[in-house]
N, C-alpha and C positions, 0 to 999 in steps of 0.2 A: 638381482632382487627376485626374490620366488614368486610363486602364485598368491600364495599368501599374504605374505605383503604386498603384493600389489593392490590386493582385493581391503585390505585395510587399509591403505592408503588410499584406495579409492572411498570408503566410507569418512576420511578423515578429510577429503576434497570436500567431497559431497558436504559436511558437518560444517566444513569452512563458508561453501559458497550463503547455505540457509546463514549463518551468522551474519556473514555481511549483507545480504540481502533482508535480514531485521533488524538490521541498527536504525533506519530512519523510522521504523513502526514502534522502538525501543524509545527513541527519545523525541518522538513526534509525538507521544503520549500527552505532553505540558500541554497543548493543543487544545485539548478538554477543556483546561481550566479557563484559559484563553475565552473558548469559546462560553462559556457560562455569565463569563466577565460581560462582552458583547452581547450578550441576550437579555442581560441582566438592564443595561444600556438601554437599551434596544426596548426594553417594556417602557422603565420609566423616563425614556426621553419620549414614548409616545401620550404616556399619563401627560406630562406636562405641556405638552403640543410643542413641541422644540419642532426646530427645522436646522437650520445653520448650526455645527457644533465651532467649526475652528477654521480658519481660513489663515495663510500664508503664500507668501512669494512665491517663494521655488518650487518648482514641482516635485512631487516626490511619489516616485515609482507603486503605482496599485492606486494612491490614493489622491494625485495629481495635488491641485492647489487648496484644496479644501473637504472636509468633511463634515457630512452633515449626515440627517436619519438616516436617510436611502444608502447611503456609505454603508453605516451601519447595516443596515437588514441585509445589502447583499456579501457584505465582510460575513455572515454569518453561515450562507453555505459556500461562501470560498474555504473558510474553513473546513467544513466538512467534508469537503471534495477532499480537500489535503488528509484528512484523519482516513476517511475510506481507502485511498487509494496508499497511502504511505503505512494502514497498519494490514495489507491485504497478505503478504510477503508474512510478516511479524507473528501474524496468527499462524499459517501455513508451519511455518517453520516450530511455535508450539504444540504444535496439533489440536488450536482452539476452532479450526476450521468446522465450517457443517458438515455431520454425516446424516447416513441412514443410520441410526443409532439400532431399530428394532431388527437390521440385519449386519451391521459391521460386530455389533454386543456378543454374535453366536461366532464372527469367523476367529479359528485362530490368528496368534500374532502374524505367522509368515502368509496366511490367506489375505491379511489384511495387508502386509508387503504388498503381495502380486498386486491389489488393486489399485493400490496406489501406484507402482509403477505405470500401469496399462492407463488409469485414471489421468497422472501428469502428462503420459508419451500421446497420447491423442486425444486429449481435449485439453489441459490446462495449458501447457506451452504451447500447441498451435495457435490457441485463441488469443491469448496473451502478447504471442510475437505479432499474430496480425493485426490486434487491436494497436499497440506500439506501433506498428509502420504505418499505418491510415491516419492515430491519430497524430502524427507527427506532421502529416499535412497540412491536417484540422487547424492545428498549434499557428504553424506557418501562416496560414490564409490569413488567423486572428491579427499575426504580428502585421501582417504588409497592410492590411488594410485598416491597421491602428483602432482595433473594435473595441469600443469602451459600451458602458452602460447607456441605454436609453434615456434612464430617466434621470439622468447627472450625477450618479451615484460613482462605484469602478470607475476608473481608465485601466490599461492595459489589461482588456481581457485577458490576454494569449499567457498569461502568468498562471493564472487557473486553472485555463486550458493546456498547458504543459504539463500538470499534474496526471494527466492522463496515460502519457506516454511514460513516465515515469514511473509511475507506480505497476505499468504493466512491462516494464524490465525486470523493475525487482521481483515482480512475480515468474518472469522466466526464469529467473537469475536465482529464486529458493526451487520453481519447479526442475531445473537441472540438476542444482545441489541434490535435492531429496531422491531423484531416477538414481544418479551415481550412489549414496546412501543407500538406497535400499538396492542396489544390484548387489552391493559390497558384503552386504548385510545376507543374502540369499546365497550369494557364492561360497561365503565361508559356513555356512548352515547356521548361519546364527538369527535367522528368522524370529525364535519366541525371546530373544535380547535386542529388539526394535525398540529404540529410544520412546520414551511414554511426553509429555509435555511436560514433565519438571526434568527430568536425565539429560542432560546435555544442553538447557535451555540457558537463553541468555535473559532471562528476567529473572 
């Protein structure tokens, strides 16, 4: 294999890993509507002064024997935790990410390479992997010590709380794709053909 190819093969690594690392931000999308549903919930079971919605036997995973408001309100940023941290990868990988818009707008495409490289290689993936190793503790502690809601709402916090560590893989997991990407992308001089958020997008 020549240099050449390697260096495009390495951009076609790179293209691979950002894909799979947006598929749960790609179909975690329904999540939205989900959540709307529950807020929707969530207003008028407080118009009506509800308390209890549904009670049952067996337990069942997040939401234990029963469901009632408090269920509800905090079912509302478990979801959210899950949309932030599962579309965090999804936008990366479109390049719907925040910038400096009034100084990224003047660099060329390959100025805008370099940064992102230096961008990913020392701050997005150190943070990301540490935040994954710590909060994978976090998660741990939740599970042993079977930490549910206070106020009779949740059970099994650490479901939640796993979201954390998850969502900060798949952000190492597009920031490595992207490093290999744009080295691929620098080495063959093809810098001002830097994928745009539609060219290569999995939306």
């Amino acid at each position: 294999m020549d240099r050449r190819s390697q260096q495009s093969a390495m951009v076609r690594l790179g293209n691979a890993l950002l894909d799979i690392s947006a598929l749960p931000g790609r179909y975690g999308s329904i999540l939205i509507l989900v959540l709307v549903l529950v807020v929707m919930v969530s207003v008028v079971g407080a118009q009506m002064g509800l308390s209890d919605l549904f009670v049952w036997d067996r337990r069942v995973p997040l939401f234990g024997n029963h469901l009632n408001m408090t269920s509800i309100v905090e079912l509302q940023w478990h979801l959210f935790s899950l949309l932030i941290m599962l579309s965090g990868a999804y936008a990366l990988r479109n390049d719907r990410h925040i910038r400096v818009d009034v100084l990224s707008a003047r660099f060329t495409s390959r100025t805008r390479l370099w940064v992102d490289l230096f961008g990913d290689i020392f701050l997005l993936i150190p943070f990301f992997a540490l935040l994954a190793w710590y909060s994978l503790a976090f998660t741990q502690m939740a599970y042993g010590f079977g930490e549910q809601s206070n106020a009779g709402g949740l059970v099994d916090r650490y479901l939640v709380k796993a979201v954390l560590p998850l969502g900060s893989v798949l952000l190492v997991v597009a920031g490595v794709g992207r490093v290999l990407r744009n080295i691929g992308l620098l080495l063959t001089n093809k810098g001002g053909d830097a994928p745009s958020s539609s060219e290569g997008s999995i939306s």
